[in-house]
N, C-alpha and C positions, 0 to 999 in steps of 0.2 A: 578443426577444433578451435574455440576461440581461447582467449586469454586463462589458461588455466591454473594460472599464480594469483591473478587479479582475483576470481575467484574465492582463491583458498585461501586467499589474503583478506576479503572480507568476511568468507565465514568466520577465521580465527579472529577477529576483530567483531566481531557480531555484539557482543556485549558494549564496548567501548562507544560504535556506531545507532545503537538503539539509545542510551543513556543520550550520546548528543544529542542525536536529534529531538526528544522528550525533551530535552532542555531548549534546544531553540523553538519548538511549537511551545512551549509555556513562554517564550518571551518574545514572542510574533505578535503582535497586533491582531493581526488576520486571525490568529489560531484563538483567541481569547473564547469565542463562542464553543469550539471545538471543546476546549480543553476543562470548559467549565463543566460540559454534560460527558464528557470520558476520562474516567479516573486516566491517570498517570501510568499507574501501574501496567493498569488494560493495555496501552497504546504500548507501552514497555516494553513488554512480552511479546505482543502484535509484532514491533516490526522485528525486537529479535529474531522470532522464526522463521521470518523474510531473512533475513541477513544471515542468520546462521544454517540455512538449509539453502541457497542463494543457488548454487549449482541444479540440486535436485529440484529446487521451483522451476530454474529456465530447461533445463533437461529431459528430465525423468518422468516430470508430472504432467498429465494428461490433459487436455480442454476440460473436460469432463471435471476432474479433480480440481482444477483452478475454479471453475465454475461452481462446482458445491461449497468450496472454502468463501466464495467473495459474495457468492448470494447470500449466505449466513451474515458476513460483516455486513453486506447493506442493509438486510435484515435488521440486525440488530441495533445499529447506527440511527435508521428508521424511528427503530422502537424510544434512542432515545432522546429523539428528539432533535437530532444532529439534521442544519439544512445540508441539502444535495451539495451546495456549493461548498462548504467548509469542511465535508467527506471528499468531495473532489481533490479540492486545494491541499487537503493531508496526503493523501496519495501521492499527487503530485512531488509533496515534499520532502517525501519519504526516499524517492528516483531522485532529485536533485540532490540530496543530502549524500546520498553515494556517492554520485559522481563529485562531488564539492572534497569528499573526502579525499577518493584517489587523484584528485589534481592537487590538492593539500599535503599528501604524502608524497606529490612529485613521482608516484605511478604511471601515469598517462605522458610520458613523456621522450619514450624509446622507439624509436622510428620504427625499428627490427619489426616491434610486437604491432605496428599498427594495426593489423589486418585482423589480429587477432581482438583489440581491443574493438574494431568498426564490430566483427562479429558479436564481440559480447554489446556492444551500444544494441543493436538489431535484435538479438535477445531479449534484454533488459525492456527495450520499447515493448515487443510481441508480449510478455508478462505484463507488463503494466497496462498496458491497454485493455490487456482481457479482466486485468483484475478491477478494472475500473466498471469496465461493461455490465459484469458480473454484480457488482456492487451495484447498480445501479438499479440493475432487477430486482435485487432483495427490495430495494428500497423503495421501487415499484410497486412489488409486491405489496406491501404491509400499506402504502398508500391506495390504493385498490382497495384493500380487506377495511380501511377507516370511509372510504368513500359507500362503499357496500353497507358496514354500518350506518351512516348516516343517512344513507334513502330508505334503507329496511326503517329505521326508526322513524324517519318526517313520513311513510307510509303507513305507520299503526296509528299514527295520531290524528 
């Protein structure tokens, strides 16, 4: 079983760790394009349920279930307009900002729990990767479905 404090330690913090990070993507350079086409709010909520469900994400839930949840984000991300890369780089920042935090809390720093801590890194990666993947098909998706429209259309005319 991996680190099972660390854990329960960012779901109870799950509010405090979305707030931050919403504020550091509003003051990233990088995230400007991001943050102009996805409300605050949106993103707010987003990664809370990452962070407050954090166990049951790496646990409990299924490829399958990870897969329908991140198709939808790319999906709709797609929709509005958000590049691949600046959907990428939020993900991304979303993982770092975790781990930023429990080296910040001086968490990650007890030899005893290492094994536990490697297992939850190895977790953490296995979700984020998939969720990336998955994101990515949405965002396929709906690129396909704009490319589709535009040959149907230069084909009627």
């Amino acid at each position: 079983m991996f680190a099972t404090r660390l854990v329960q330690l960012i779901e109870a913090h799950a509010d405090k760790l979305a707030e931050g990070l919403v504020y550091k993507l509003q003051h990233e350079q990088r995230c400007q394009a991001f943050m102009e086409k996805v409300p605050a709010q949106e993103l707010r909520v987003r990664t809370y349920e990452i962070y407050r469900h954090l166990g049951d994400w790496l646990l409990d839930k299924t490829e399958s279930e990870i897969e329908e949840r991140y198709v939808g984000v790319g999906t709709r991300r797609a929709r509005q307009e958000v590049s691949y890369s600046d959907l990428y780089w939020v993900v991304m920042a979303t993982k770092e900002y975790l781990w930023e935090y429990l080296e910040r809390e001086g968490l990650l720093e007890e030899p005893v729990e290492l094994f536990g801590e490697l297992n939850l890194l190895h977790h953490l990666e296995h979700f984020f990767d998939r969720a990336l993947y998955f994101t990515a098909i949405g965002y396929e998706n709906v690129q396909r479905e704009k490319d589709a429209d535009a040959a149907a259309l230069a084909a009627a005319v």
